[in-house]
Structures are given as C-alpha cells and as structure tokens.
MITORGU-735930 format. One record per residue: z, y, x of N, C-alpha, C in turn; residue in one letter. Coordinates in steps of 0.1 Angstrom, whole numbers, plus 5000, padded with zeros to 4 digits. Each point is the difference from the previous one (the first is absolute). Last residue first. Example, Ala and Ser with C-alpha at 12.3 -4.5 7.8 and 13.67 -1.06 7.14 Angstrom:
+------+---------+--------+-------+----------+---------+------+---------+--------+------+
! n_up ! n_north ! n_east ! ca_up ! ca_north ! ca_east ! c_up ! c_north ! c_east ! resn !
+------+---------+--------+-------+----------+---------+------+---------+--------+------+
! 5071 !    4978 !   5128 !  5000 !     5011 !    5009 ! 5008 !    5011 !   4992 !    S !
! 4999 !    4943 !   5003 !  5000 !     5012 !    4991 ! 5000 !    5012 !   5009 !    A !
+------+---------+--------+-------+----------+---------+------+---------+--------+------+
//
This chain:
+------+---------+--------+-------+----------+---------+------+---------+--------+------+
! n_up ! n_north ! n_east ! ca_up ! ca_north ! ca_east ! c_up ! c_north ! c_east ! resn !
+------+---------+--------+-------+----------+---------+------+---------+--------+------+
! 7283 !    6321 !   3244 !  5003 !     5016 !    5004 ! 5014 !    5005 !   4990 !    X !
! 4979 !    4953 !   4996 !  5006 !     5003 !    5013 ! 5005 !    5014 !   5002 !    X !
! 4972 !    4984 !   4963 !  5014 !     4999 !    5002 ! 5011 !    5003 !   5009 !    X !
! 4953 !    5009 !   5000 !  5006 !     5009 !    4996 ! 5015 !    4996 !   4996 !    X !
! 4963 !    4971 !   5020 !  5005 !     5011 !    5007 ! 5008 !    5013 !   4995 !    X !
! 4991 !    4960 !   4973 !  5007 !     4996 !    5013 ! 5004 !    5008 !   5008 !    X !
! 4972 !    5011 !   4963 !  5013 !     4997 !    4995 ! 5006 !    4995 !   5013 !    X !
! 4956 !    5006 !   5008 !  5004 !     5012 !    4995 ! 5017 !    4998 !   5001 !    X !
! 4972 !    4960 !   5005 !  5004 !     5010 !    5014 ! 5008 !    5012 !   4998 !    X !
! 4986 !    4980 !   4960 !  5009 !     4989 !    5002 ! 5004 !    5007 !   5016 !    X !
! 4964 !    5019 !   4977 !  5015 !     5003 !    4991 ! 5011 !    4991 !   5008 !    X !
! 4953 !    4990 !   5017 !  5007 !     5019 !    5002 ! 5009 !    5002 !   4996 !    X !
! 4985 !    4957 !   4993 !  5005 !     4997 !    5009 ! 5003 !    5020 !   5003 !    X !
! 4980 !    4991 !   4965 !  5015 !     4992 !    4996 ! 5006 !    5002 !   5011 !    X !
! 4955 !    5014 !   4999 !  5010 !     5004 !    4988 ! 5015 !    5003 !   5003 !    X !
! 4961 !    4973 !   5017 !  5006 !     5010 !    5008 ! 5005 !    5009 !   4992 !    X !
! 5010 !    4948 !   4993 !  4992 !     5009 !    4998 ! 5000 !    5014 !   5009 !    X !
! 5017 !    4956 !   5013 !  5002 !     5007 !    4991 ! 4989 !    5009 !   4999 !    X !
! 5015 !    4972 !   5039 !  4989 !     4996 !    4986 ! 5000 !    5008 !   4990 !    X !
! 5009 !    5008 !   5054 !  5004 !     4999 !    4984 ! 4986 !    4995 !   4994 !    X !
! 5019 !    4988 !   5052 !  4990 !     5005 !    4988 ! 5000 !    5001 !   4987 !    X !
! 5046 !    4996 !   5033 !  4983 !     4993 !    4998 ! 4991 !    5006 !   4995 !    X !
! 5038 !    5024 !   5033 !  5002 !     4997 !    4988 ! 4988 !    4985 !   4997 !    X !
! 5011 !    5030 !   5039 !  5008 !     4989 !    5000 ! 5002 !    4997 !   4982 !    X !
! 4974 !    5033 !   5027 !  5008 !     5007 !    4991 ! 5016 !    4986 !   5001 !    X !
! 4956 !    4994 !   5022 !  5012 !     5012 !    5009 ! 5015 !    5001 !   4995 !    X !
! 4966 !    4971 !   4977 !  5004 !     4991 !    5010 ! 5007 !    5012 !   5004 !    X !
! 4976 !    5021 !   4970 !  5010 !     4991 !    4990 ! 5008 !    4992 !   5014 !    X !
! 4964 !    5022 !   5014 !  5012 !     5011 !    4996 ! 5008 !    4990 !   4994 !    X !
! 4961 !    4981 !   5009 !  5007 !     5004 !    5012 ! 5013 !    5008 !   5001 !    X !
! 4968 !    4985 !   4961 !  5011 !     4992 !    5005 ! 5008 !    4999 !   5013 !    X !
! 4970 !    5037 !   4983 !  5013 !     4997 !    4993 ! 5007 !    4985 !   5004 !    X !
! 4958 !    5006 !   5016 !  5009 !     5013 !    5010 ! 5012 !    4999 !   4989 !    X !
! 4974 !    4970 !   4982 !  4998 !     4997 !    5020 ! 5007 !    5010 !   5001 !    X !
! 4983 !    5005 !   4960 !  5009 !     4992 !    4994 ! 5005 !    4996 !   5019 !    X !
! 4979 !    5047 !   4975 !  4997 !     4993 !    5014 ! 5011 !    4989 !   5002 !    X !
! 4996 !    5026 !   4958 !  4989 !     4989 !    5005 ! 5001 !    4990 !   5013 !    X !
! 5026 !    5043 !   4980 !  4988 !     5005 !    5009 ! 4988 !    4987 !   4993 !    X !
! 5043 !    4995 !   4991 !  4996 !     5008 !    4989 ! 4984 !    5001 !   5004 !    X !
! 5024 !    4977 !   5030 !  5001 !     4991 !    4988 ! 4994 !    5012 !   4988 !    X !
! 5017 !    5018 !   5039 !  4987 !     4995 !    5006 ! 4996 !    4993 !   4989 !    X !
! 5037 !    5024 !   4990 !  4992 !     5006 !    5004 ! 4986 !    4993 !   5003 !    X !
! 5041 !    4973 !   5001 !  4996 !     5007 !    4989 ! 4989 !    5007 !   5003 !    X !
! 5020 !    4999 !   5032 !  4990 !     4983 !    4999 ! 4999 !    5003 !   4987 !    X !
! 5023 !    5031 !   5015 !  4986 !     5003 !    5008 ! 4992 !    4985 !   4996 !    X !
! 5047 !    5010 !   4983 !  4988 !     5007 !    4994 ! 4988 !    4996 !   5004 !    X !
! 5033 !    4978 !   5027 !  5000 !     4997 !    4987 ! 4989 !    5006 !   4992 !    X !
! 5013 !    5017 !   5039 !  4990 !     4988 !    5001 ! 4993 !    4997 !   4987 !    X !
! 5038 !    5032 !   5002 !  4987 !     5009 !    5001 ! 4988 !    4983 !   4998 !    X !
! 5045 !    4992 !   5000 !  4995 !     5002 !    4989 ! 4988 !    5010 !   4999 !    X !
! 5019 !    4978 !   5044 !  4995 !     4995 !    4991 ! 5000 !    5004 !   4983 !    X !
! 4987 !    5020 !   5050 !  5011 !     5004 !    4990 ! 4995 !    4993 !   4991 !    X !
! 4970 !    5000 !   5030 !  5009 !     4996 !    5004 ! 5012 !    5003 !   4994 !    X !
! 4959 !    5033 !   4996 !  5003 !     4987 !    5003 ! 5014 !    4996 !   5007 !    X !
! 4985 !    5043 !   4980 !  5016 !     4995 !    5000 ! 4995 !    4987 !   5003 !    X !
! 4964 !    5029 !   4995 !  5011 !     5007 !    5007 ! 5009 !    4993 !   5002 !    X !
! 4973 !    4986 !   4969 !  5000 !     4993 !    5015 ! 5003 !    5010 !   5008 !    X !
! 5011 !    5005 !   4950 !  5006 !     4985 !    5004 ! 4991 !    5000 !   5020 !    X !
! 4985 !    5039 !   4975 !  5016 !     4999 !    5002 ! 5007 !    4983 !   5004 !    X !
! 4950 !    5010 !   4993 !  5010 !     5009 !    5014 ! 5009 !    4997 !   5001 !    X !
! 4981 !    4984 !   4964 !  5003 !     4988 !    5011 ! 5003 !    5008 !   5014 !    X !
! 4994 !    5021 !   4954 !  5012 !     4987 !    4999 ! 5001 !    4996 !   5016 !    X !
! 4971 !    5029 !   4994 !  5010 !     5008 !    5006 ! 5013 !    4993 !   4997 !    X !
! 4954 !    4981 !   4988 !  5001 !     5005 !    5014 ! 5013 !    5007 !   5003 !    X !
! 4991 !    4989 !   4951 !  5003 !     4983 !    5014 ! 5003 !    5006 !   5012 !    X !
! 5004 !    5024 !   4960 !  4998 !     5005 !    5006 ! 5005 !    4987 !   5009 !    X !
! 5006 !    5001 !   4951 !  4986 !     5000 !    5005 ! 4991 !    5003 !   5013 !    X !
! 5045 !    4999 !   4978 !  4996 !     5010 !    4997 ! 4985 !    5003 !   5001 !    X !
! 5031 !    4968 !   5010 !  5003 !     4995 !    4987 ! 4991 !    5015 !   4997 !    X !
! 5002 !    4991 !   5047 !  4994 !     4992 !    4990 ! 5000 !    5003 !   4990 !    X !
! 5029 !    5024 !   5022 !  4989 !     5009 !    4998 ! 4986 !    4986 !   4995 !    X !
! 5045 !    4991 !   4999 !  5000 !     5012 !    4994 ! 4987 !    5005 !   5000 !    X !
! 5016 !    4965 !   5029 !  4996 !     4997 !    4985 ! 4996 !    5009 !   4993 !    X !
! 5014 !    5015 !   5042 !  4988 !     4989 !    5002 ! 4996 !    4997 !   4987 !    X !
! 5040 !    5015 !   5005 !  4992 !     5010 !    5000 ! 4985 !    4997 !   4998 !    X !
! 5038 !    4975 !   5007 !  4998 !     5003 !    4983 ! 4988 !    5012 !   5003 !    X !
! 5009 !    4983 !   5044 !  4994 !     4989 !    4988 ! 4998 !    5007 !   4987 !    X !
! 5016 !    5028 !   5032 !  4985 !     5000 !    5000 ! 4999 !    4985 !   4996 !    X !
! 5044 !    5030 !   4987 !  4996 !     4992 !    5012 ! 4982 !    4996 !   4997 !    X !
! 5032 !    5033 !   4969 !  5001 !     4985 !    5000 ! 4995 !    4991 !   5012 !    X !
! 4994 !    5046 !   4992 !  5015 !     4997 !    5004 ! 5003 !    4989 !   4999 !    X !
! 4961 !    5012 !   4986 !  4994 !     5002 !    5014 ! 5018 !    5000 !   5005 !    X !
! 4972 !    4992 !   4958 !  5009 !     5000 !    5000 ! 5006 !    4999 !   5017 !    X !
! 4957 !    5026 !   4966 !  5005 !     4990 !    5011 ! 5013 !    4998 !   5012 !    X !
! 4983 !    5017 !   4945 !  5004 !     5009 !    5015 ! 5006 !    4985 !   5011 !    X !
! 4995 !    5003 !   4947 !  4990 !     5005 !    5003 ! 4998 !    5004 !   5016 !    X !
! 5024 !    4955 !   4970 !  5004 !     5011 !    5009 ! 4984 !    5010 !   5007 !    X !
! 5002 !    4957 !   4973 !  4996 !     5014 !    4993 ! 5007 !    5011 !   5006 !    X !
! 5006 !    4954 !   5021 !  4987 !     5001 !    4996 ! 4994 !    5014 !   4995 !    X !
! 5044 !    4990 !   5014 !  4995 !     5006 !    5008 ! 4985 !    4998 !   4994 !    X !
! 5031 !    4990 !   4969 !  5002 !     5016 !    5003 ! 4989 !    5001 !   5014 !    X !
! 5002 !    4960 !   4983 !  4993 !     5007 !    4992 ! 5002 !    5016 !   5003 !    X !
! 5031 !    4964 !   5023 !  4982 !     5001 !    5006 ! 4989 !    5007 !   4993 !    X !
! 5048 !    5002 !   4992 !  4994 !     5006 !    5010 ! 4990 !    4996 !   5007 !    X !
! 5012 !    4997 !   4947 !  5003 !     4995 !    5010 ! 4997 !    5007 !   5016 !    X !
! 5015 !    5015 !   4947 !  4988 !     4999 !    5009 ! 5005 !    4994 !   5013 !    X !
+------+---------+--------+-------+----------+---------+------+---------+--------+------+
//
C-alpha cells in the first residue's frame, strides 16, 4: 500500500503531518470547509498555497485558484481533480 492510499483510508485526521496533508485529508473526506481552514491558516506557505489553489479548482472558483497556483509558484493543472489530489498527496507525503 502506498502512502497516498494509506492516507485516503486513514480513519483519523492526519494532524502530525502539517495542514497541507491535512487539508487533503479532510477533502478526500468531503469536508471542503475545514479542507480550506486548514490551508488559510497557513497562507503563504507554499505547500499550504499549493492545496488552496487546488481547493478553489475543486470549489469551481477557476479566478481565486489561479491566484493560489501564481502564490504557490506552480501553473494551472490540467489534470484531473483526481489526479491532481493523488499527485499533491504523493508530493507532500514524500517529503515527510
């Protein structure tokens, strides 16, 4: 099992991992509003940005994610919002 499938079926919000993975955690859970507590507590930390333009791209709101994506210093994903959660996920979890 990989550690982005462990954090998807992890039952308990992974809150020693830093408020990006955390951020995802509560997405992948269905919980947008407490996804995006945790990434704007932490503006200006680019792997919180990162989420937060994510976040806005899940939302719709395609203007305020491309604001985060320019903070974050990344482009606009193309990917799916699937691909691009597993793909943030795996990034921020290799790191730890």
């Amino acid at each position: 099992m990989t550690a982005v499938d462990t954090l998807r079926q992890s039952l308990s919000a992974p809150a020693d991992q830093g408020p990006a993975i955390e951020a995802l955690w509560w997405l992948h859970k269905g919980d947008w509003n407490k996804a995006h507590e945790c990434v704007q507590a932490h503006e200006g930390v680019p792997d919180c940005d990162s989420v937060h333009a994510h976040l806005h791209r899940v939302e719709g709101d395609l203007g305020n994610a491309g604001y985060w994506y320019r903070r974050a210093g990344r482009p606009v994903s193309k990917a799916s919002l699937d691909e691009e959660w597993a793909a943030l996920a795996a990034e921020l979890l290799a790191r730890r």
